[in-house]
C-alpha positions, 0 to 999 in steps of 0.5 A: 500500500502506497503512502496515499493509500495509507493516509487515506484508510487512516482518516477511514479507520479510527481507534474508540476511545478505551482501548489498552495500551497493548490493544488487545481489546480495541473498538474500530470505527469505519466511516462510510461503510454499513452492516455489509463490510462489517458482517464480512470483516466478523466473519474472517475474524472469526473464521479460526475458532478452536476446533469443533471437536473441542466443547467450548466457544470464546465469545468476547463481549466488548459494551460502551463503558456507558452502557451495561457491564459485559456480563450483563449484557450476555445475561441479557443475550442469554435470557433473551434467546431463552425467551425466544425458545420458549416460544417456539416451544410452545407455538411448536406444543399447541400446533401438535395438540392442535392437529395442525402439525403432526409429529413424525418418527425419526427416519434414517434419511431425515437424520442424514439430512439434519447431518447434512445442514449441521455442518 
């Protein structure tokens, strides 16, 4: 990347204030760019997660030091996707005991499809 090049990303790309010294937890704003290139760039920095065999995930929770702590807001995260299974499941129930739905046995092949989207 050339000089202007360089100068050009620099005024593009800016360090949030709070960052550490080492930054090793830093917030970048990007000027002029929307939710696309961001899900692209989330995307590559977390294409190299440990590997799927290991039962574990990371998940940096990073908030607005004027907003609610990190850990609040992953109980939050975490309560609300409870919610939202909760409701699936009983949306799901009352179909079945409506008869608008009806429940099917596991097959061999419809176990391999689920296989096939699960990854």
């Amino acid at each position: 990347m050339d000089e202007l090049d360089a100068s050009a990303v620099r005024g593009k790309i800016t360090l949030l204030p709070g960052h550490d010294a080492a930054l090793t937890a830093v917030t970048f704003c990007i000027q002029d760019e929307d939710h696309t290139l961001g899900n692209a760039l989330r995307y590559m920095l977390m294409k190299d997660i440990p590997h799927p065999s290991e039962s574990k995930i990371h998940m940096r929770v990073q908030m607005n030091e004027h907003t609610v702590s990190a850990v609040d807001a992953f109980r939050d995260a975490i309560a609300n996707l409870d919610q939202v299974f909760a409701s699936i499941r009983e949306r799901y129930d009352a179909s079945l005991a409506s008869g608008e739905v009806k429940k099917e046995p596991a097959t061999a092949s419809s176990v391999a499809r689920r296989a096939e989207f699960s990854g």
